[in-house]
ZALOKOL-845406 format. One record per atom (N, C-alpha, C): residue number from 1; atom name; x, y, z. Coordinates in nm, 3 decimals. Layout:
NUM CA X Y Z
...
# end
This chain:
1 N 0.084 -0.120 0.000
1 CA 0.000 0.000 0.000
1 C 0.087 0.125 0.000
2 N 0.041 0.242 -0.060
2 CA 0.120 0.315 -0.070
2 C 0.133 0.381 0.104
3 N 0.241 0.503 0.066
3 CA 0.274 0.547 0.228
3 C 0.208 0.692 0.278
4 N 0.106 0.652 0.280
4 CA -0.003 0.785 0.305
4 C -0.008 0.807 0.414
5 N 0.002 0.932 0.514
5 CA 0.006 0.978 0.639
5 C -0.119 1.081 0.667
6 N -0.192 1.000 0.739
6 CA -0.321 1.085 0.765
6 C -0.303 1.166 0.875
7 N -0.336 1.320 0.872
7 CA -0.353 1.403 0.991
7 C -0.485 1.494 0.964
8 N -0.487 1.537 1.100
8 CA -0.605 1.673 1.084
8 C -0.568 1.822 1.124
9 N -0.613 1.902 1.031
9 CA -0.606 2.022 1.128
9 C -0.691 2.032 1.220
10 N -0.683 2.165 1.253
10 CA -0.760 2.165 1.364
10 C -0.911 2.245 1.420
11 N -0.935 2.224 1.303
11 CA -1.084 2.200 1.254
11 C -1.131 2.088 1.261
12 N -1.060 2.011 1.197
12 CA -1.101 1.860 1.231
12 C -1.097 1.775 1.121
13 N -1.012 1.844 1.010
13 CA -1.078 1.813 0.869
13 C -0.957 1.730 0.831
14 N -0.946 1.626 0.759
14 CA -0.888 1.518 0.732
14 C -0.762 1.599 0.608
15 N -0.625 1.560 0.633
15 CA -0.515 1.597 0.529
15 C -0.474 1.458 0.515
16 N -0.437 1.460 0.353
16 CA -0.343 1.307 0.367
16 C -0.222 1.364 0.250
17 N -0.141 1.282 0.269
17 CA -0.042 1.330 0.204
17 C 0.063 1.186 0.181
18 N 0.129 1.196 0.108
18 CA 0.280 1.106 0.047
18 C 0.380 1.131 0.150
19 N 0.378 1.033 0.267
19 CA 0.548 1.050 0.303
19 C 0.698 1.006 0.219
20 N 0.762 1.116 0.183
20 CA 0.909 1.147 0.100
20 C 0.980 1.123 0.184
21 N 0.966 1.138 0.321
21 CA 1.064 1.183 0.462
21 C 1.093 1.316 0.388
22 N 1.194 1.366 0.346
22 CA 1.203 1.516 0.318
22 C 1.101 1.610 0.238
23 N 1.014 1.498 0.183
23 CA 0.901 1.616 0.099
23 C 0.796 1.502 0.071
24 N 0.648 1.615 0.101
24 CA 0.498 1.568 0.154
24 C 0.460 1.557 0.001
25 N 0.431 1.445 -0.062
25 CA 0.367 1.504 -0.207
25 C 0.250 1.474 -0.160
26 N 0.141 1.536 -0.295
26 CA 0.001 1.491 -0.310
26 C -0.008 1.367 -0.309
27 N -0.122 1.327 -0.230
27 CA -0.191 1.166 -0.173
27 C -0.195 1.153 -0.330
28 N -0.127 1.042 -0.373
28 CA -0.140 0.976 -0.548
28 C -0.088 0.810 -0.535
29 N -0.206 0.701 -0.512
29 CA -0.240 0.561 -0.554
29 C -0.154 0.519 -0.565
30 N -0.066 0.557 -0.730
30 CA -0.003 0.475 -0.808
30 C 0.123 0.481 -0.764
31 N 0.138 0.587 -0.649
31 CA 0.308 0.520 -0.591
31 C 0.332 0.486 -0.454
32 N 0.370 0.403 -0.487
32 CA 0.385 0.283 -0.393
32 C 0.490 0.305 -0.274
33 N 0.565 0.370 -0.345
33 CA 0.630 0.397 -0.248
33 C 0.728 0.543 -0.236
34 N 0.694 0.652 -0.188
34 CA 0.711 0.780 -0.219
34 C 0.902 0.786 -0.148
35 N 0.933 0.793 -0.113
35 CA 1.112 0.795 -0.051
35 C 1.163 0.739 -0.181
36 N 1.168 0.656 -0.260
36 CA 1.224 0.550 -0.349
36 C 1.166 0.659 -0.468
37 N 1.020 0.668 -0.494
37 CA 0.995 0.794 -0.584
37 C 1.095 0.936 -0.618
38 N 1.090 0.977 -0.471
38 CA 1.229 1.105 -0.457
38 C 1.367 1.064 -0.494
39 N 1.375 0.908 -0.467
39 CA 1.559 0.898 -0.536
39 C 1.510 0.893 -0.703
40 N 1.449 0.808 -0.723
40 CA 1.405 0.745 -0.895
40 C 1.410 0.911 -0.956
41 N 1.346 1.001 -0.914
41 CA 1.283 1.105 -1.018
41 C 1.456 1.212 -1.016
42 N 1.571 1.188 -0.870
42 CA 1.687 1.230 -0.911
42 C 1.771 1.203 -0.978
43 N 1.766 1.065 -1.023
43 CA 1.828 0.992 -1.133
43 C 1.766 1.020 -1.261
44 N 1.675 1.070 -1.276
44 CA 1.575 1.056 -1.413
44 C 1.686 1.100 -1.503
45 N 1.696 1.073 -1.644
45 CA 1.777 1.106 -1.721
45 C 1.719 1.211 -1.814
46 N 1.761 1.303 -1.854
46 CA 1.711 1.426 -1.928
46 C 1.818 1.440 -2.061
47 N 1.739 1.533 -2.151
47 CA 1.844 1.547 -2.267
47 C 1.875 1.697 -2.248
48 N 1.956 1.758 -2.307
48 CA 2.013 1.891 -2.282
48 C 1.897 1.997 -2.323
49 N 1.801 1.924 -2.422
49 CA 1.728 1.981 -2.465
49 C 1.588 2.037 -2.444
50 N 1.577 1.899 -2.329
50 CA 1.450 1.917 -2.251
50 C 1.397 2.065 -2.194
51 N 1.302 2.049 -2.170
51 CA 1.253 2.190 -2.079
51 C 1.174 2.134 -1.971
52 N 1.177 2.212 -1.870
52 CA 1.119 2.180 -1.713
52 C 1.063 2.268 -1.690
53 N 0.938 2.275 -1.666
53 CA 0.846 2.365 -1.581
53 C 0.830 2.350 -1.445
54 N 0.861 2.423 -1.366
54 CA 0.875 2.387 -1.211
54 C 0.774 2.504 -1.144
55 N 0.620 2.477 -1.075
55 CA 0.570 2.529 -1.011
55 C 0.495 2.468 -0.881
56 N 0.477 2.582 -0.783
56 CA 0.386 2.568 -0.729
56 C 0.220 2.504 -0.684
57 N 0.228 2.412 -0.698
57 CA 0.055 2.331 -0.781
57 C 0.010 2.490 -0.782
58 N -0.120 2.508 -0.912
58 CA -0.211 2.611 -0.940
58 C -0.178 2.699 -0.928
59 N -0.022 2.715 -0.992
59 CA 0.002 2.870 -1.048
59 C -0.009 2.868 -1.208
60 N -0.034 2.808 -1.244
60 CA -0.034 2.797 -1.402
60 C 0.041 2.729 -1.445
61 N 0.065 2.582 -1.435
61 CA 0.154 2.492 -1.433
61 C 0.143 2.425 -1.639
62 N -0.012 2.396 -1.582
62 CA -0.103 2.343 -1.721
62 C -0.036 2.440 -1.826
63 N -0.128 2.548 -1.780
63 CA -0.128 2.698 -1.905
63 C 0.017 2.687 -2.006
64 N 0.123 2.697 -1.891
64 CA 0.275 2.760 -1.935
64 C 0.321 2.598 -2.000
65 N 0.214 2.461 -1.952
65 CA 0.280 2.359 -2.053
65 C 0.222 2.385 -2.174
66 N 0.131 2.409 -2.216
66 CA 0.047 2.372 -2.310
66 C 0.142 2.500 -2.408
67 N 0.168 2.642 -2.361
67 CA 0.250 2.721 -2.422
67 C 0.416 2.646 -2.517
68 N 0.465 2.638 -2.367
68 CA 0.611 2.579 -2.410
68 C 0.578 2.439 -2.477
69 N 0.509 2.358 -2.483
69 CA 0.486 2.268 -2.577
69 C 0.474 2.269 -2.697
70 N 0.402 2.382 -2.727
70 CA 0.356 2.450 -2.849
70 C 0.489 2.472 -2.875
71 N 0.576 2.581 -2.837
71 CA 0.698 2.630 -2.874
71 C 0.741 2.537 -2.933
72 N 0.807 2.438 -2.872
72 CA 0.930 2.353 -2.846
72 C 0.865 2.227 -3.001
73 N 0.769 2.230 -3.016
73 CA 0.774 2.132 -3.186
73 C 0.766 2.207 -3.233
74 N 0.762 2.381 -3.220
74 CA 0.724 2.458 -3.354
74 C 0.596 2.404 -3.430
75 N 0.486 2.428 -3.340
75 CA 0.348 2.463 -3.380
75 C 0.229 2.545 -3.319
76 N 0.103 2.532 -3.405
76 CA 0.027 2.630 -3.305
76 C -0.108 2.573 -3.258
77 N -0.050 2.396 -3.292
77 CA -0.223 2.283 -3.267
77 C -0.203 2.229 -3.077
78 N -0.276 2.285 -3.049
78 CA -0.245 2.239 -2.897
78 C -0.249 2.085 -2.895
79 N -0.137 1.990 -2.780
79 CA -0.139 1.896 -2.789
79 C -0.216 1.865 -2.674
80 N -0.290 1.724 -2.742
80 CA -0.375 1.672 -2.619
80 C -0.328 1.578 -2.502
81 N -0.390 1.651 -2.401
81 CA -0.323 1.622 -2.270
81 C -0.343 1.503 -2.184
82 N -0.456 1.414 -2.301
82 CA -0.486 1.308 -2.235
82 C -0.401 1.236 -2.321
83 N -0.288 1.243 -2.380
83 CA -0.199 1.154 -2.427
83 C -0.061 1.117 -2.330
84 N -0.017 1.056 -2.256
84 CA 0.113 1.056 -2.161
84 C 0.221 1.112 -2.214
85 N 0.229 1.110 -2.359
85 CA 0.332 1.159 -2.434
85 C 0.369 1.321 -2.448
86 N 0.228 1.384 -2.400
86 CA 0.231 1.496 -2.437
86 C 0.203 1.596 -2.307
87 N 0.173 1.517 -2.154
87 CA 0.189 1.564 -2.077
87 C 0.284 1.536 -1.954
88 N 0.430 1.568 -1.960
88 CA 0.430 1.421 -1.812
88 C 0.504 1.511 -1.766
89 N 0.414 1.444 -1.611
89 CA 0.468 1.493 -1.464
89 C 0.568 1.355 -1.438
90 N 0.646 1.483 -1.396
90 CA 0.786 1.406 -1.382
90 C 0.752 1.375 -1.223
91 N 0.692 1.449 -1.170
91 CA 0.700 1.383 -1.049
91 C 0.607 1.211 -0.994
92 N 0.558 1.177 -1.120
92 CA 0.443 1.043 -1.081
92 C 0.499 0.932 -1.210
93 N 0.628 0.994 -1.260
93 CA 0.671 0.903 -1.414
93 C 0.727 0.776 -1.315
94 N 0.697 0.678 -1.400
94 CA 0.741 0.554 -1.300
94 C 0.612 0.485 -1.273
95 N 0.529 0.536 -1.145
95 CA 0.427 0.498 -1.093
95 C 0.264 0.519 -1.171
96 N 0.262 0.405 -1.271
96 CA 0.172 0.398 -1.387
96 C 0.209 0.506 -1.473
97 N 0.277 0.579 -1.477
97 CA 0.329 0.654 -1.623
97 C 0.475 0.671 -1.653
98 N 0.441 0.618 -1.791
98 CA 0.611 0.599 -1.819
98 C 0.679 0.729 -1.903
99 N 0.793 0.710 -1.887
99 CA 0.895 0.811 -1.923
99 C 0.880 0.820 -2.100
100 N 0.823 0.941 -2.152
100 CA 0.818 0.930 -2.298
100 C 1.013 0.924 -2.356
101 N 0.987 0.843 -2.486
101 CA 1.157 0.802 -2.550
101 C 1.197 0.920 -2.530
102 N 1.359 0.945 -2.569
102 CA 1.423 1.069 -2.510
102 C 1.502 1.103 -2.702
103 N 1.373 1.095 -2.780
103 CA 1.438 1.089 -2.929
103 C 1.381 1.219 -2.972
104 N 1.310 1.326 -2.869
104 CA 1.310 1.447 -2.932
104 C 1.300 1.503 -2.802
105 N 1.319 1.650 -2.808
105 CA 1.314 1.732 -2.674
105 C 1.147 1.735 -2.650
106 N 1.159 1.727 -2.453
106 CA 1.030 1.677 -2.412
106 C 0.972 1.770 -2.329
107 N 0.887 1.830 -2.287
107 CA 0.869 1.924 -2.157
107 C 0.817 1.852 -2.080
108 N 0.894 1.872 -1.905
108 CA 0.797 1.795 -1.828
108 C 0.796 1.935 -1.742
109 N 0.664 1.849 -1.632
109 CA 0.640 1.949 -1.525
109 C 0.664 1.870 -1.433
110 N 0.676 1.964 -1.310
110 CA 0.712 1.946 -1.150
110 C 0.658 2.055 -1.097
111 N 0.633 1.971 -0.911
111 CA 0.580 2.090 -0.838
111 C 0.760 2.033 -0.717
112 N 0.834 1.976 -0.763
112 CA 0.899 1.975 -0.662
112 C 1.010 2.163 -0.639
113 N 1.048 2.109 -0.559
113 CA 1.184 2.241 -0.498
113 C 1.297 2.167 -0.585
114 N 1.355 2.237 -0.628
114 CA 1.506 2.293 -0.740
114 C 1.565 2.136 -0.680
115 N 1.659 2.128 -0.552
115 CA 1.752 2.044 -0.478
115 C 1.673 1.909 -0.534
116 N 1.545 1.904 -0.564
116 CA 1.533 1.744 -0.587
116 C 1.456 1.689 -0.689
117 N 1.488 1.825 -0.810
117 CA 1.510 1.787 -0.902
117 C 1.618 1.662 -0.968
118 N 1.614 1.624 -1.098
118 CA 1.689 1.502 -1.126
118 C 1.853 1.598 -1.156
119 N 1.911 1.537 -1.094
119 CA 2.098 1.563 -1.120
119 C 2.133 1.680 -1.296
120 N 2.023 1.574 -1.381
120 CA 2.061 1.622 -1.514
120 C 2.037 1.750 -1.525
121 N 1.958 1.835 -1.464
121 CA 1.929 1.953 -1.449
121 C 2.035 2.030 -1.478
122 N 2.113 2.030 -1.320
122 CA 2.209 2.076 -1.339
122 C 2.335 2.030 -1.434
123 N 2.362 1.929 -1.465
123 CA 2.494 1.830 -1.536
123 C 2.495 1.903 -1.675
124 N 2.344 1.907 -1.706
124 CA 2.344 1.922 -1.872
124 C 2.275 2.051 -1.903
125 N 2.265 2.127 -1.843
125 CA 2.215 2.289 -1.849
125 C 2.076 2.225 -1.878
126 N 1.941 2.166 -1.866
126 CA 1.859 2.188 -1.891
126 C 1.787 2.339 -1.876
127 N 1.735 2.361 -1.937
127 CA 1.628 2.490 -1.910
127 C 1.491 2.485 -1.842
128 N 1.528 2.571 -1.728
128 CA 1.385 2.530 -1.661
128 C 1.301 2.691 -1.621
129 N 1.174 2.663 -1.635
129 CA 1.086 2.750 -1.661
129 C 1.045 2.790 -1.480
130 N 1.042 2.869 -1.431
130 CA 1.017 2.834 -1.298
130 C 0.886 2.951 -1.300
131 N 0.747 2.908 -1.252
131 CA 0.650 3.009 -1.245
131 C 0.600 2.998 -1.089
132 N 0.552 3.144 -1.075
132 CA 0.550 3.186 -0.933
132 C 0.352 3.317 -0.975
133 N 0.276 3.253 -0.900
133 CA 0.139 3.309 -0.900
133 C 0.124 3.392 -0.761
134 N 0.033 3.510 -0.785
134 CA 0.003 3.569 -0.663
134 C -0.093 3.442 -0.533
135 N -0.011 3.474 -0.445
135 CA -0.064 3.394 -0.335
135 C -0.222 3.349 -0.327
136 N -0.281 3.452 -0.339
136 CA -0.413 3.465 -0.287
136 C -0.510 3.356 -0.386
137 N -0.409 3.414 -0.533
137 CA -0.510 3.338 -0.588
137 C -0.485 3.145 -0.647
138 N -0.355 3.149 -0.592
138 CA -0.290 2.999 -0.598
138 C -0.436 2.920 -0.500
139 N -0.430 2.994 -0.332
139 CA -0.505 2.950 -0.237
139 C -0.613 2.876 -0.296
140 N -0.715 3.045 -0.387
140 CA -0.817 3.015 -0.396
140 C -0.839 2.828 -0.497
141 N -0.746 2.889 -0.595
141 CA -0.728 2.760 -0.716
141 C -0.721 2.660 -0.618
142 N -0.664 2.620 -0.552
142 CA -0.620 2.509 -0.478
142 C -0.710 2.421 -0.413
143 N -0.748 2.538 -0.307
143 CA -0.915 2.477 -0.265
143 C -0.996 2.441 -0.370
144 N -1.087 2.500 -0.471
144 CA -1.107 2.412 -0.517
144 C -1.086 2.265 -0.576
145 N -0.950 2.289 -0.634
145 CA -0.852 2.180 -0.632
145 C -0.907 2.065 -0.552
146 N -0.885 2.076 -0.445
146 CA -0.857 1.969 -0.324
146 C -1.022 1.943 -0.266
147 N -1.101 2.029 -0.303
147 CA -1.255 1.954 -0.278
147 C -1.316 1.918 -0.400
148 N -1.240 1.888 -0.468
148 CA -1.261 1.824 -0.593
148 C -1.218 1.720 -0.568
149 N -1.105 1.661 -0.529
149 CA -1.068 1.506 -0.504
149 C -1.159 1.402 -0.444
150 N -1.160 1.316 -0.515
150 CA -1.276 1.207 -0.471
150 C -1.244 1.159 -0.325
151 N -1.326 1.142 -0.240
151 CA -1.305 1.046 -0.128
151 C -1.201 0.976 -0.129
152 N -1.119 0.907 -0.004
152 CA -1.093 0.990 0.152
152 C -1.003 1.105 0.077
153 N -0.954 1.135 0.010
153 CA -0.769 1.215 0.006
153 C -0.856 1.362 -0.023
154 N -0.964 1.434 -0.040
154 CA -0.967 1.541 -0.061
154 C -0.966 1.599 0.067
155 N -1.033 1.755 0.064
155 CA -1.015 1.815 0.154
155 C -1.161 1.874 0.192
156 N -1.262 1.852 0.296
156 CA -1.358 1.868 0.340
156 C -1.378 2.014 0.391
157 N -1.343 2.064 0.423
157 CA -1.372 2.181 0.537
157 C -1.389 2.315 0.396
158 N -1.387 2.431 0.482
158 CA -1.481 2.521 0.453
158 C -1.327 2.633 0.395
159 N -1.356 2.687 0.278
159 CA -1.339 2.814 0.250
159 C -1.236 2.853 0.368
160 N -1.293 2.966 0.475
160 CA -1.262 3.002 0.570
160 C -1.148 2.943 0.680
161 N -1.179 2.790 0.689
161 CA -1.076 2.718 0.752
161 C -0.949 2.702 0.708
162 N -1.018 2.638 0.552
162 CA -0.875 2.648 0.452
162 C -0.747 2.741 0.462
163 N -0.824 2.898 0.419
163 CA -0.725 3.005 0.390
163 C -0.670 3.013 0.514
164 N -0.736 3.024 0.662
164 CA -0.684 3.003 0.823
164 C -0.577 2.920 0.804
165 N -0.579 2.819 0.753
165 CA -0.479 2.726 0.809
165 C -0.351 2.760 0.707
166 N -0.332 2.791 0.591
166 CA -0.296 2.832 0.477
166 C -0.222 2.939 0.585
167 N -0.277 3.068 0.615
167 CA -0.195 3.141 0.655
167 C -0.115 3.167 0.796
168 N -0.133 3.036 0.870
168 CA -0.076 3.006 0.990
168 C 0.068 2.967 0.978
169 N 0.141 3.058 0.884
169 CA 0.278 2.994 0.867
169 C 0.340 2.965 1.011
170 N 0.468 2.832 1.039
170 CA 0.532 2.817 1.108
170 C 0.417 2.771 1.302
171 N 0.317 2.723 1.235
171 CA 0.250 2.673 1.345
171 C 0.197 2.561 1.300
172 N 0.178 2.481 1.395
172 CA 0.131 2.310 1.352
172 C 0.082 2.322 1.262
173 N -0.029 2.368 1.257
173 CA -0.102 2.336 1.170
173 C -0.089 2.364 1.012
174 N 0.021 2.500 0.930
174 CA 0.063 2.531 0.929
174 C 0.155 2.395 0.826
175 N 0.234 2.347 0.907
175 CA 0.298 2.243 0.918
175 C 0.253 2.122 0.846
176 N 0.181 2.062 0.920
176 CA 0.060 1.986 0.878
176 C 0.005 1.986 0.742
177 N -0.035 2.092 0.708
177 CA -0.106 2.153 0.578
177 C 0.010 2.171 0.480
178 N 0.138 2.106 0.487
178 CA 0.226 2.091 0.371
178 C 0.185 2.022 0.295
179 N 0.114 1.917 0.300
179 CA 0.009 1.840 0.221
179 C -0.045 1.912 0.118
180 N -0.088 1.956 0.128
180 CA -0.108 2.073 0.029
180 C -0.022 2.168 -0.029
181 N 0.029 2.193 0.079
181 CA 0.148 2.328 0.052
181 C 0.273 2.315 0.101
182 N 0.378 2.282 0.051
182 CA 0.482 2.296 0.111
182 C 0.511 2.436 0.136
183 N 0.573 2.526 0.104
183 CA 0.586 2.637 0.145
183 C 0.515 2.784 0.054
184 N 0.493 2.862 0.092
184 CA 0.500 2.987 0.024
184 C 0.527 3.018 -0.128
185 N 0.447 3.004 -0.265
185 CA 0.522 3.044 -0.386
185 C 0.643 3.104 -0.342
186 N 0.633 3.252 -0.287
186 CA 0.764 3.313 -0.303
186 C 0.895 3.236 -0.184
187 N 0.875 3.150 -0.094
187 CA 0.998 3.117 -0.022
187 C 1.054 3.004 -0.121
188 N 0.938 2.955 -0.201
188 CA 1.023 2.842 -0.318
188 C 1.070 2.897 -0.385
189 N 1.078 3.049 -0.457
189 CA 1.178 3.072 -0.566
189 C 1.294 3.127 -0.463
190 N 1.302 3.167 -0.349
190 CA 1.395 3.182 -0.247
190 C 1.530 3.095 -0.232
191 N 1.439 2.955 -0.246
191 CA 1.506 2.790 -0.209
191 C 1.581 2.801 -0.350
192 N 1.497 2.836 -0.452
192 CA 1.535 2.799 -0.631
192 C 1.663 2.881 -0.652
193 N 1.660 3.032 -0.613
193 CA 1.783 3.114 -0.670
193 C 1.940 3.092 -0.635
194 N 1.956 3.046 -0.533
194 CA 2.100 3.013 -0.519
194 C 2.148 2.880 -0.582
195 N 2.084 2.828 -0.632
195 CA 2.096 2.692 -0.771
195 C 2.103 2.740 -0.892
196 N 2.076 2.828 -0.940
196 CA 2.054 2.901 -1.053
196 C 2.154 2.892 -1.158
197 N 2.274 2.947 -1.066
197 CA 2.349 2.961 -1.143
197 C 2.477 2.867 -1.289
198 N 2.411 2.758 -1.248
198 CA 2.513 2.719 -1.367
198 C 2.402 2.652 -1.466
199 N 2.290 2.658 -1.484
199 CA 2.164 2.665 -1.537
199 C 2.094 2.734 -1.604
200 N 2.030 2.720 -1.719
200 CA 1.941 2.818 -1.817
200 C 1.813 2.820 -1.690
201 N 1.741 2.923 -1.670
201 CA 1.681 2.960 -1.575
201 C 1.549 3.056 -1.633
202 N 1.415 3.059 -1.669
202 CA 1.338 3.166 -1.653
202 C 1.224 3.148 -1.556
203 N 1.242 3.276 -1.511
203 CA 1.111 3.303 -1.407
203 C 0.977 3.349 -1.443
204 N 0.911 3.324 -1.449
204 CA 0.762 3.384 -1.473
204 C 0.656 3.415 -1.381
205 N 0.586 3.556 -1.396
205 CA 0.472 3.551 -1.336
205 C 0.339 3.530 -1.393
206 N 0.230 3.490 -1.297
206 CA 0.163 3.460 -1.403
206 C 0.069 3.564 -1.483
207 N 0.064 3.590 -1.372
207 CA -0.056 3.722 -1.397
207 C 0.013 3.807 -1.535
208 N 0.105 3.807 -1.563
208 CA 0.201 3.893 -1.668
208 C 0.216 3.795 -1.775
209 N 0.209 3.702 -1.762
209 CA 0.203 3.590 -1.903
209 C 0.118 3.621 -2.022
210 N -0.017 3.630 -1.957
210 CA -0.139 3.653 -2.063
210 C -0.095 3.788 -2.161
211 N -0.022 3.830 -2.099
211 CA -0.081 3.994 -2.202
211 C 0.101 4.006 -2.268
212 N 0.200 3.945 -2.173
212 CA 0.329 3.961 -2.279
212 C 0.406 3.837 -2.261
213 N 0.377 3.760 -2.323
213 CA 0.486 3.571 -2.301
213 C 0.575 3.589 -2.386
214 N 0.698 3.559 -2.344
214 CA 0.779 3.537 -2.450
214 C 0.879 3.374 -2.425
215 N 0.958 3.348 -2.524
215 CA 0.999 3.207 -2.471
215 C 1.113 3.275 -2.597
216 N 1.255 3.220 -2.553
216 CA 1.378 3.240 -2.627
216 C 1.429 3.147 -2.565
217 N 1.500 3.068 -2.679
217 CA 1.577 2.932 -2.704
217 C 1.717 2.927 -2.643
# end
């Protein structure tokens, strides 16, 4: 069974989450075993060519793939996302989804932090896209998000409790609610910038995407 760690805040409302030991992912079935997940996805092998999108869940993770996807074959037919080939989270490849061939440049996404990303990142200059959304409205996205999940792993409670617990940084609960959130959009590009440097690197906001995107090779 996979390694799911049930807690509550303190409201009363049920969190479950992926024990990593160093990082809480989203409650997800198909892996079996999340610690062994975090080494597998640092080994992952990348081509120089690849591109990485690295966000926050519900800052525009989707949006900025479906963009740089487009880019990166040089077209303007959006690819469909119910194909594995054309969407993969690098963070669940392995556990029922496999790694597309490495015979053309691929974009994947991640919600992990920079440090545990795969090695190749840094080894082979990949280029990684890093997007960062205003707080408030990541929250709001999120909650829905998470009372959308089918029975037990979503999130029950109210609006009000949510954003409470959301903004109880550095208190249990707080804590707890990494399940959802590991930290702060902005303390993750905090964690991201002192890695930077021997790396192709762009930052994005989102709110500024819609009206001026640009992408250079």
């Amino acid at each position: 069974m996979p390694q799911f760690e049930h807690v509550k805040d303190r409201y009363g409302n049920d969190l479950w989450y992926g024990d990593g030991g160093e990082v809480r992912f989203a409650a997800n079935p198909a892996i079996q075993d999340y610690r062994e997940q975090l080494k597998t996805i640092k080994e992952r092998r990348l081509r120089s060519d690849d591109v990485l999108i690295v966000g926050y869940p519900k800052s525009g993770n989707n949006w900025t793939h479906h963009v740089v996807s487009m880019l990166v074959a040089g077209t303007t037919e959006l690819p469909l996302m119910n194909e594995a080939d054309n969407f993969i989270f690098i963070d669940s490849c392995g556990a029922g989804r496999r790694l597309p061939p490495a015979d053309k440049p691929r974009v994947f996404t991640s919600h992990l932090r920079f440090r545990y990303l795969p090695r190749d990142v840094i080894e082979k200059k990949v280029k990684v896209v890093h997007i960062t959304r205003n707080p408030k409205d990541v929250f709001v996205s999120l909650y829905c998000h998470v009372r959308s999940v089918r029975p037990p792993l979503g999130y029950d409670g109210t609006w009000p409790q949510f954003f409470s617990v959301m903004l109880e940084q550095g208190r249990k609960d707080a804590q707890l609610c990494q399940a959802i959130v590991d930290t702060c959009v902005l303390s993750n590009m905090t964690v991201t910038r002192p890695h930077s440097e021997n790396h192709r690197e762009m930052f994005l906001y989102k709110e500024g995407t819609e009206d001026d995107f640009f992408y250079r090779k």
